[in-house]
C-alpha positions in Angstrom: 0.0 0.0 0.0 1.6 3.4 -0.7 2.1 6.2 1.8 -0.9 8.3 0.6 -3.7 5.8 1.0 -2.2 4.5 4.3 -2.7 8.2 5.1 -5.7 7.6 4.2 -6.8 4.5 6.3 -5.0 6.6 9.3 -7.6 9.4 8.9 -10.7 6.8 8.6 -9.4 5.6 11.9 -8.9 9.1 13.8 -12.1 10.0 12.7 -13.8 6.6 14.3 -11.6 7.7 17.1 -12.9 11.0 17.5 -16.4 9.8 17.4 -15.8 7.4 19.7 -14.7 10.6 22.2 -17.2 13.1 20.8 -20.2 10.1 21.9 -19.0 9.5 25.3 -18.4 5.9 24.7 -16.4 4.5 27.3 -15.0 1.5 25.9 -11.7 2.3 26.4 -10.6 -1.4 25.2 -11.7 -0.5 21.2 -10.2 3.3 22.0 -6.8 1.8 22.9 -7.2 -1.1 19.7 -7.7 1.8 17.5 -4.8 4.0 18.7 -2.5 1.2 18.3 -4.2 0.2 14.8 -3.0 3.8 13.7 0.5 3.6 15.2 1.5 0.2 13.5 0.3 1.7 10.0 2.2 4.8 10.6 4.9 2.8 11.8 4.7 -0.1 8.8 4.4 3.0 6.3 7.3 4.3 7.2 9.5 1.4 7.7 8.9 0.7 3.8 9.0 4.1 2.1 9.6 3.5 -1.6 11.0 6.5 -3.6 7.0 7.5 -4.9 6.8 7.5 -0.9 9.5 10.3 -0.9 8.4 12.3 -3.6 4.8 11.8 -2.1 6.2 13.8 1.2 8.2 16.0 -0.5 4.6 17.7 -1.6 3.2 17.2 1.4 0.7 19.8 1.8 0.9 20.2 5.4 4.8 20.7 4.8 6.6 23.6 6.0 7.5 25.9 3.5 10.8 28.0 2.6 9.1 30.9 4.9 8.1 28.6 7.6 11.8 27.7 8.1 12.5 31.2 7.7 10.5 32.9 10.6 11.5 29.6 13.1 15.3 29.4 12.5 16.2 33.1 12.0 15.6 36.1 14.5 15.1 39.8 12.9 15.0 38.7 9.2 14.1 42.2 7.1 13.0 40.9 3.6 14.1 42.3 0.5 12.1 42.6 -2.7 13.2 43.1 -6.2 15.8 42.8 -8.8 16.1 46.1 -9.6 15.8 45.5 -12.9 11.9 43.9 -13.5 9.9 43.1 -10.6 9.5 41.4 -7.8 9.1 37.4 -7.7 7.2 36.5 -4.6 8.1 32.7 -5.3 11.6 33.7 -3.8 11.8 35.5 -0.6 15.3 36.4 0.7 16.9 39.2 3.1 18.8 39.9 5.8 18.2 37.6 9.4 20.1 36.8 12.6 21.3 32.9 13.1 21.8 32.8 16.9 23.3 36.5 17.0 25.5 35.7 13.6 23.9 38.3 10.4 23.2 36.1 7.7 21.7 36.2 4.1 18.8 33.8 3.7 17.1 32.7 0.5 14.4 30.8 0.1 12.3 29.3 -2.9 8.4 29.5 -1.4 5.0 27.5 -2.3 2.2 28.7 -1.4 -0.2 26.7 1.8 -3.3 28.0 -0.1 -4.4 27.7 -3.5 -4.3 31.4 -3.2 -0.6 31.7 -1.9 0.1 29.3 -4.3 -1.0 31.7 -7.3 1.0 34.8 -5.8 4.4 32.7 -5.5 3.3 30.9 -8.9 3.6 27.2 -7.3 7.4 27.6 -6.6 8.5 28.1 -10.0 10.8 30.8 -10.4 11.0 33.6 -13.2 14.1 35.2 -13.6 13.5 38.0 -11.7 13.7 35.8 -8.8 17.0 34.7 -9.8 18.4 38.2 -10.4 17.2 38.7 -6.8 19.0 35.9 -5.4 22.2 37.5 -7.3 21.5 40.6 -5.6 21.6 39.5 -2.4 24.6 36.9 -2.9 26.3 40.0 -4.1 25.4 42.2 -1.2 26.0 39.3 1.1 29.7 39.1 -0.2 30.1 42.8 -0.2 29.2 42.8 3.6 31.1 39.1 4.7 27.7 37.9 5.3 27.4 34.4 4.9 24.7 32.9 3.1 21.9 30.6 3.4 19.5 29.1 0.9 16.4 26.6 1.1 15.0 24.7 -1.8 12.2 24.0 -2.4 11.2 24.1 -5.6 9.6 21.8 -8.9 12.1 23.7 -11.2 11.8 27.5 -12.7 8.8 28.6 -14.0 9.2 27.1 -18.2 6.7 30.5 -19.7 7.3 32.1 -22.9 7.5 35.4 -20.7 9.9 33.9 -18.5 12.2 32.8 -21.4 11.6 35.7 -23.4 13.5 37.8 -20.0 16.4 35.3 -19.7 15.1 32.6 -17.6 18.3 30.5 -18.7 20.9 32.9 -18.6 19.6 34.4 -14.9 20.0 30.4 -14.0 23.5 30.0 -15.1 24.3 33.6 -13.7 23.6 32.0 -10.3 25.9 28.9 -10.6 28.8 31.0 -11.9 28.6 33.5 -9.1 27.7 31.4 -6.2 30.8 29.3 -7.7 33.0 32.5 -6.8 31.3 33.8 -3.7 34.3 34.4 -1.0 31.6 33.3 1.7 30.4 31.1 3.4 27.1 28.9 1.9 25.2 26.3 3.2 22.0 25.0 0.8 19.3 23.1 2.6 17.3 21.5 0.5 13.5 21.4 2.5 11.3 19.9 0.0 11.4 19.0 -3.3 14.7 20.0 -5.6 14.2 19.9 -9.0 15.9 20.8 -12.2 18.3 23.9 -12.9 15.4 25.6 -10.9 16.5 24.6 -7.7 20.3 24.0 -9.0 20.9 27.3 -9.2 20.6 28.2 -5.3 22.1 24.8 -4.6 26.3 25.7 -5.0 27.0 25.5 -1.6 30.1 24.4 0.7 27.4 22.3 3.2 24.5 20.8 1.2 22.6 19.2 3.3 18.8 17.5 2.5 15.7 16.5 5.1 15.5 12.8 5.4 12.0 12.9 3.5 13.2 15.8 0.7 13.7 14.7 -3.0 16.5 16.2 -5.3 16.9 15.4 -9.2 16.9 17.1 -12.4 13.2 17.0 -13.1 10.1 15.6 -11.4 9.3 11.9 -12.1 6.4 12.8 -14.2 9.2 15.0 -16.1 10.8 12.4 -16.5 8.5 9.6 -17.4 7.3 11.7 -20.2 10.7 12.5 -22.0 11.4 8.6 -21.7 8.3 7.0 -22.1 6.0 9.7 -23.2 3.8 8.5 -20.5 3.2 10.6 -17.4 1.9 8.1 -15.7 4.3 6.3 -15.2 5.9 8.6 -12.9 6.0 5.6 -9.6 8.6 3.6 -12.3 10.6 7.0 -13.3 11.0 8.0 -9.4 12.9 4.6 -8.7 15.3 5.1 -11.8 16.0 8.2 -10.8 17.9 8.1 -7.2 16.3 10.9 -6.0 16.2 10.3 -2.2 18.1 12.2 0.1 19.6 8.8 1.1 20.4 7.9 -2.5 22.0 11.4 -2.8 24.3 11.3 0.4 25.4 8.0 -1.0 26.6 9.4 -4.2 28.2 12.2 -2.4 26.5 15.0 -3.4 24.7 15.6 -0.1 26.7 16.1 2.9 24.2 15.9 5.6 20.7 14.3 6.3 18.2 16.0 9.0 16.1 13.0 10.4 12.5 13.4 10.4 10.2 11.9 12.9 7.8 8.9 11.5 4.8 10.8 9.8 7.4 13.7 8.3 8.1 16.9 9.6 4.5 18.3 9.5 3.6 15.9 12.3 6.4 17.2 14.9 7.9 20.4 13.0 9.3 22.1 16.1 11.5 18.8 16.8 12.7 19.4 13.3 13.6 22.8 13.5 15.3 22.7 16.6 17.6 20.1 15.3 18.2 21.9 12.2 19.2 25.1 13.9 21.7 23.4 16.1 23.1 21.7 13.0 23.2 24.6 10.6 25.0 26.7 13.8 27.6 23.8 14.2 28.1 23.6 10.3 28.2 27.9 10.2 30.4 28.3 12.4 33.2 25.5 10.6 32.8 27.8 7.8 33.7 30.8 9.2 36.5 30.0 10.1 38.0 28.7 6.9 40.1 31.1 4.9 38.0 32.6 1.7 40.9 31.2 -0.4 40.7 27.5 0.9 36.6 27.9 0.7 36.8 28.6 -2.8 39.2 25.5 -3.5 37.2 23.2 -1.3 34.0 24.2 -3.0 35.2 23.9 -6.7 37.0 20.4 -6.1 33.5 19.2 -4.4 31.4 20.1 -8.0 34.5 18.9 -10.0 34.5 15.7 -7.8 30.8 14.8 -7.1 29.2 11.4 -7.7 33.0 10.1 -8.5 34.4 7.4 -6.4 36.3 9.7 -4.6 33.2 11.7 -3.2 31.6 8.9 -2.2 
């Protein structure tokens, strides 16, 4: 049974549970057979996940977005808006915040929670005014030492003829090649789901690190069913072929560090999460600081040059 309609079944049985309360029935016996019914699918689910699984809670709807992680982890955060040059892209959100007293520059690539927000930050699909934005800031941040912080989160940039017409490719690789040569320090978290050049382009980073239930690949399964097979459906096949777990990925050596997620993912016990991740993205800062801007340049091009090579992994 996949994650989703074990979900499902574990609703059907809340709700009988709640009933249960809601009628004053006292039969604690069935109460406690129920709660223990819903614990041992939970726990079953999640002892099995297959990649469809991942990519299933990647989208989670109840998961915390790039903002979410923004307003927990950091303290004063002033946003910034625009890329002086178009408009303003509410799909990315980035500014100035404090990481236990330490001025950072976070970035973020937002979804909406509503069908609503979801419109306004246009599903998490960058234009490339967003990615001007992030250069922007990467710039400012390395004008000021600040280092820099990104979170993806993102089903690739936004493909539009108005988005191509304005450079969507060339504000992508723009990103890569300066984030390549930022003399600071940058740690990439990837929060959700990673795909294509979209999310790529906020993803050079001296620490990458992924959430244990987070996907990362260079285009959704559906993507990449269709190119292969030119059948969408058969997206549950393409998201085996494609190692796109955070596990697969930390095997290969592109992802340096996993944050564990409690059974049920991060939208069942969120503060747990973020109080782990802001204890390991501290520890991980304050590593980097310390290095020489020299030696973090060097480090950072020989881990792209040597990724997914026998000696990265």
């Amino acid at each position: 049974m996949s994650l989703k309609n074990t979900e499902l079944l574990i609703e059907q049985l809340k709700q009988q549970l709640e009933t249960l309360d809601e009628s004053g029935d006292k039969n604690n016996t069935l109460k406690s057979e129920l709660t223990q019914l819903i614990e041992n699918a939970q726990q079953e689910a999640f002892n099995q996940l297959e990649p469809e699984d991942k990519v299933y809670l990647a989208r989670h709807p109840l998961r915390p977005n790039a903002k979410s992680y923004i307003d927990t982890l950091f303290d004063d955060f002033i946003e910034m808006h625009g890329d002086r040059n178009y408009g303003d892209d509410k799909s990315i959100v980035g500014g100035i915040g404090l990481l236990q007293g330490i001025p950072v520059t976070v970035i973020g690539q937002v979804k909406g929670k509503t069908l609503e927000e979801n419109m306004e930050r246009n599903f998490g699909m960058p234009h490339p005014e967003g990615y001007r934005k992030v250069l922007r800031l990467a710039k400012q941040a390395e004008k000021f030492g600040r280092p820099i912080i990104t979170f993806i989160d993102t089903p690739g940039a936004y493909p539009g003829i108005g988005a191509e017409e304005r450079g969507q490719a060339e504000a992508i690789a723009a990103c890569l090649m300066t984030f390549m040569e930022l003399r600071v320090p940058i740690i990439a978290i990837v929060v959700g789901e990673g795909g294509s050049g979209g999310a790529l382009a906020i993803g050079i980073a001296d620490k990458i690190m992924m959430l244990e239930h987070s996907i990362y690949s260079v285009l959704s399964p559906e993507g990449f069913a269709s190119i292969l097979w030119k059948d969408a459906g058969r997206a549950k096949e393409a998201a085996k072929l494609m190692k796109l777990t955070a596990q697969d990925l930390h095997q290969f050596g592109i992802v340096d560090i996993l944050i564990e997620e409690p059974v049920g993912g991060i939208h069942t016990q969120v503060d747990f999460v973020m109080k782990q991740l802001k204890e390991v993205l501290f520890r991980e800062l304050m590593i980097l600081i310390d290095k020489d801007a020299n030696m973090l340049l060097d480090q950072r091009y020989k881990k792209f040059r040597n990724m997914a090579t026998p000696e990265a992994v």
